[in-house]
C-alpha positions as CSV (number, residue, x, y, z in Angstrom):
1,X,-15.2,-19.2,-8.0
2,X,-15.1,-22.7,-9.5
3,X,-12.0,-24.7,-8.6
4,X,-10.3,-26.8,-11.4
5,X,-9.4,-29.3,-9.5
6,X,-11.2,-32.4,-9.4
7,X,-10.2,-32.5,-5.5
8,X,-12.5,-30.3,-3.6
9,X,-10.2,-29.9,-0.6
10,X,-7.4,-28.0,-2.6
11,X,-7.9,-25.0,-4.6
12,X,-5.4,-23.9,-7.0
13,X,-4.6,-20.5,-8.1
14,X,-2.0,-19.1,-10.3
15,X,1.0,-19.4,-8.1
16,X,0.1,-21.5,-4.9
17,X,-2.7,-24.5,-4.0
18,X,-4.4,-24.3,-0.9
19,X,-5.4,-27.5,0.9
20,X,-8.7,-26.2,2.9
21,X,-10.6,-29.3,3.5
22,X,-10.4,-29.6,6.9
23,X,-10.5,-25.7,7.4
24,X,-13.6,-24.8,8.9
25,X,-14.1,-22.0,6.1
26,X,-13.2,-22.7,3.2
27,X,-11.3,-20.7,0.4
28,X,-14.1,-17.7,-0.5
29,X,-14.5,-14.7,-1.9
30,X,-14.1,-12.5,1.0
31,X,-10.9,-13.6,1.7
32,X,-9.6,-13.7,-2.3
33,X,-11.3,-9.8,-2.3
34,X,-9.3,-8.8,1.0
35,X,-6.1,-10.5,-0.1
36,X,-5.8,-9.1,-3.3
37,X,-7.2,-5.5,-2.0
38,X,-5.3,-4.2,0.9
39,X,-2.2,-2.0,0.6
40,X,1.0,-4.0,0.8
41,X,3.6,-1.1,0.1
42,X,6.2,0.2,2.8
43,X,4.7,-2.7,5.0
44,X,7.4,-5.4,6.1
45,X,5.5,-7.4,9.1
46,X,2.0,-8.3,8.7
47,X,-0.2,-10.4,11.3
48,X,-3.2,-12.2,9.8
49,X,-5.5,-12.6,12.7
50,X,-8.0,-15.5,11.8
51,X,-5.9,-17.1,9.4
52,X,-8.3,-19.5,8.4
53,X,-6.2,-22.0,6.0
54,X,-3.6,-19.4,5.2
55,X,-5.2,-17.9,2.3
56,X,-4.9,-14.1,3.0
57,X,-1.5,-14.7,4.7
58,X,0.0,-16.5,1.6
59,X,-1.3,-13.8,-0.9
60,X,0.2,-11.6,1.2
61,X,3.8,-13.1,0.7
62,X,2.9,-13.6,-3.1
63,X,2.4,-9.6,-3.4
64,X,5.4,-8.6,-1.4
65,X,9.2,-10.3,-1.7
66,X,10.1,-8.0,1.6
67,X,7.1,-8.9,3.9
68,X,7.0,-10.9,6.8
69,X,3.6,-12.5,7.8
70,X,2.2,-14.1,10.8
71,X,-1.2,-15.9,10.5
72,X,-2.8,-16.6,13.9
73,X,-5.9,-19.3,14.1
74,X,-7.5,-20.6,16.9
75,X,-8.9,-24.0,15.5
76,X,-6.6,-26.6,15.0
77,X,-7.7,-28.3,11.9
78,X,-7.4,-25.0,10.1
79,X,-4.1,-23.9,11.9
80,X,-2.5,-27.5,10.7
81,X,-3.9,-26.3,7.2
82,X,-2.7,-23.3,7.1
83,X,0.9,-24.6,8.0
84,X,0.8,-27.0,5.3
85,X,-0.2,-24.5,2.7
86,X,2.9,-22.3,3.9
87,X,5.1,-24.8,3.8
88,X,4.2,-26.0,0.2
89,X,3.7,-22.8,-1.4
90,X,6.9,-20.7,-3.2
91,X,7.3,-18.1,0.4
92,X,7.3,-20.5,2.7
93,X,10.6,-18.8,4.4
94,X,8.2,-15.8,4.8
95,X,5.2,-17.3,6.9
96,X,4.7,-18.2,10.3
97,X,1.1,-20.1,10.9
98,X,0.1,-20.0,14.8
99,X,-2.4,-22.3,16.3
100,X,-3.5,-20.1,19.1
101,X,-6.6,-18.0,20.3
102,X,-5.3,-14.5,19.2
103,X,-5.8,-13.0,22.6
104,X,-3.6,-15.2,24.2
105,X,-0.9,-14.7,21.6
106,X,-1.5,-11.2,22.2
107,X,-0.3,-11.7,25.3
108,X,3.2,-13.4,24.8
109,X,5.0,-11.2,21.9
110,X,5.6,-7.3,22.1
111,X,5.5,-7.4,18.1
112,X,4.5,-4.3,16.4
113,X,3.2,-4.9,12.7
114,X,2.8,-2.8,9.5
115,X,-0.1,-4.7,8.5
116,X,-2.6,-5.7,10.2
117,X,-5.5,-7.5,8.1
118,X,-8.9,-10.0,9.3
119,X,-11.3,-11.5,7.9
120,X,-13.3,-12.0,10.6
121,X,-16.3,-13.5,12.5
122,X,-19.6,-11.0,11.2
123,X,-22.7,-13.0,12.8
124,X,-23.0,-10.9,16.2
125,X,-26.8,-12.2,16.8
126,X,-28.8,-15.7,15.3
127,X,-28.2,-19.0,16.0
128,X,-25.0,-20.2,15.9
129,X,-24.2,-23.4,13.6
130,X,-24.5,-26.6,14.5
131,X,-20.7,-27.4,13.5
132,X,-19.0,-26.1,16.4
133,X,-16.2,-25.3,14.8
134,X,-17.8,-23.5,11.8
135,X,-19.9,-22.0,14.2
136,X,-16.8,-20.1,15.7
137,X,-15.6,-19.2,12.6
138,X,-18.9,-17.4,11.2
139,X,-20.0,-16.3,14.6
140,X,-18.3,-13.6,16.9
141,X,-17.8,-16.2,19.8
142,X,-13.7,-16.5,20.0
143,X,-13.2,-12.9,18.7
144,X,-15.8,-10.2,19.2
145,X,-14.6,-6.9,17.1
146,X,-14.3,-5.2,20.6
147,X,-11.0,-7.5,21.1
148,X,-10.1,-7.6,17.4
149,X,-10.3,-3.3,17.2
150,X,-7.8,-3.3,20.8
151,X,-5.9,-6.1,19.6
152,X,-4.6,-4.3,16.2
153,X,-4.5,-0.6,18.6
154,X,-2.4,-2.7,20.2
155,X,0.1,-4.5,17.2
156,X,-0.3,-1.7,14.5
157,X,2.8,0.5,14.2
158,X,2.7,4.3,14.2
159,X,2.4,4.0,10.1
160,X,0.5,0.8,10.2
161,X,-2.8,-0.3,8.3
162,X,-5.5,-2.6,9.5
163,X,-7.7,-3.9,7.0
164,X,-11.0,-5.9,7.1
165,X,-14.1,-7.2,5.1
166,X,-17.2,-7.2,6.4
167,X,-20.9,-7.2,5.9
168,X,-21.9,-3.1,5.6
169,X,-23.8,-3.1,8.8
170,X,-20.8,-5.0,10.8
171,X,-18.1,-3.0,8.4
172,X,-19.6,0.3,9.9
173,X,-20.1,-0.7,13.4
174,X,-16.4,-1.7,13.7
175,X,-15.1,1.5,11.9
176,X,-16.7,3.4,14.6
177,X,-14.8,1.2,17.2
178,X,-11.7,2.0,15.6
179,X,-12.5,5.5,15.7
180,X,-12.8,5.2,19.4
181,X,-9.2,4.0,19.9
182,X,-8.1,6.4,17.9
183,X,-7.6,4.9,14.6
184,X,-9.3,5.7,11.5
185,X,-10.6,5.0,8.2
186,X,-8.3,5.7,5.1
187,X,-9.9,3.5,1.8
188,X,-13.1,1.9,1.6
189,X,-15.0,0.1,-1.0
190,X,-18.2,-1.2,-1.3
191,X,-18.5,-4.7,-2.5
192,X,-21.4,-5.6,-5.0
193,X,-22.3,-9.2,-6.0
194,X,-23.8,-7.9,-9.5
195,X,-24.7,-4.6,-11.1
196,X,-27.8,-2.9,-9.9
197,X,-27.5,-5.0,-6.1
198,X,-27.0,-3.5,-3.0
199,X,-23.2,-3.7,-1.3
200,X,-22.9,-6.7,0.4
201,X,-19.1,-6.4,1.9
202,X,-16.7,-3.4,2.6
203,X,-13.4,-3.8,2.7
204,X,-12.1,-1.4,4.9
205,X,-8.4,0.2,5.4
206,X,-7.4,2.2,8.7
207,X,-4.4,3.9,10.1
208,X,-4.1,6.2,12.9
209,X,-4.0,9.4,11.2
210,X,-7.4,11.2,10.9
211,X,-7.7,11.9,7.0
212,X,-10.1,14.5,6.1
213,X,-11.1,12.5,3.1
214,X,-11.6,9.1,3.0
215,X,-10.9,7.3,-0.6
216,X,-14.3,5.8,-1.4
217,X,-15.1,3.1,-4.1
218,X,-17.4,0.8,-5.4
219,X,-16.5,-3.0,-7.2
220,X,-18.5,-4.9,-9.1
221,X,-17.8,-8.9,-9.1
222,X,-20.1,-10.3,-11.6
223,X,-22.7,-9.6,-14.4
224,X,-26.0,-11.6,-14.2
225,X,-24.4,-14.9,-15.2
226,X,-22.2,-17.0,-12.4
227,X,-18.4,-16.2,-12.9
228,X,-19.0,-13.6,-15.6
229,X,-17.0,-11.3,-13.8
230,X,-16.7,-7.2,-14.5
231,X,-13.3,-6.5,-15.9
232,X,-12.6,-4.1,-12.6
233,X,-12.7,-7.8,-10.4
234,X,-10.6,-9.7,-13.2
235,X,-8.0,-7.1,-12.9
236,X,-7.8,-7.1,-8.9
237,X,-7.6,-11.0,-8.7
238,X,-5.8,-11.4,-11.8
239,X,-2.4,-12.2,-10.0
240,X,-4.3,-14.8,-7.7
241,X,-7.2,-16.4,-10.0
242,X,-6.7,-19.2,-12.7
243,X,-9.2,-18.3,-15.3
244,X,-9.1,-14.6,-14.2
């Protein structure tokens, strides 16, 4: 995704910039996919954990005038981003941005959310970077998906959703750790860089009712050439993307 802006550390989309040049990860397509995929409907308090530099959080906010979102992020560079991106973009009265290691924040609110979305660490084994802080960001250090699976048991309402993307091997490992707190896969859809590839990412929805059938999908993002994307990717980040 090429930005149009001359300044690398912002990234402008259709409604909203996002400063992320201090942000240990930077403004990607996981998160773009995951912000403009999961459900939004019925939902009035959603808790981004990993926050990053706001990105999911403030698409969030963008897709629903009645929602309510929290981002929580553990490095502080990205936490001060993320606040400055809420408090510059149009539904600023709508975000909260949290510098705080989610586990601890777990522990000082009661909160109960309709939405519950990550984008989380995936790199359970390797070496770690050398950038520490990137390093906690890509690598499962701060928030193994053994906490992040008890933490949203633990905030999602009775007719919540928690959604993720993640590579497939990670994606099915933590959907059988939600199924061992009792909450279970409703949507998935397998992410495909180009035609003819494997499935690099799923983005995953759960709840805690048991469905008997899962709604299953597959997305394209791009033909052979570099931003030549399918129509069925234009028309998900179509709300979000400049020249989609």
């Amino acid at each position: 995704m090429a930005n149009r802006k001359r300044d690398k550390s912002v990234f402008s989309f259709k409604q909203f910039e996002i400063r992320h040049g201090q942000s240990r990860m930077k403004v990607g397509t996981d998160g773009v996919l995951l912000g403009s995929w999961v459900e939004v409907n019925n939902a009035r308090r959603a808790l981004d954990i990993g926050t990053g530099c706001g990105l999911i959080a403030i698409m969030l906010a963008q897709r629903s005038e009645r929602l309510h979102v929290t981002g929580v992020e553990v490095d502080e560079l990205s936490a001060n981003e993320a606040q400055y991106n809420a408090r510059q973009c149009p539904w600023s009265g709508r975000l909260i941005m949290v510098h705080d290691n989610i586990q601890a924040f777990s522990n000082k609110t009661e909160s109960s959310y309709d939405l519950i979305v990550s984008n989380p660490p995936f790199f359970n084994s390797g070496n770690p970077s050398n950038d520490p802080g990137r390093s906690s960001a890509r690598h499962t250090l701060d928030l193994p998906h053994s906490d992040l699976v008890h933490i949203a048991d633990r905030f999602l309402s009775d007719h919540g959703r928690f959604a993720f993307i993640l590579p497939v091997k990670e994606g099915h490992e933590l959907i059988k750790m939600g199924e061992r707190v009792s909450l279970y896969p409703s949507r998935i859809t397998q992410v495909l860089p180009k035609h003819n590839s494997h499935p690099e990412r799923l983005l995953v929805e759960m709840s805690r009712i048991n469905h008997n059938n899962v709604a299953t999908s597959d997305i394209v993002i791009q033909y052979e050439k570099r931003n030549d994307w399918t129509p069925a990717f234009r028309k998900l980040v179509s709300p979000f993307l400049l020249n989609a």
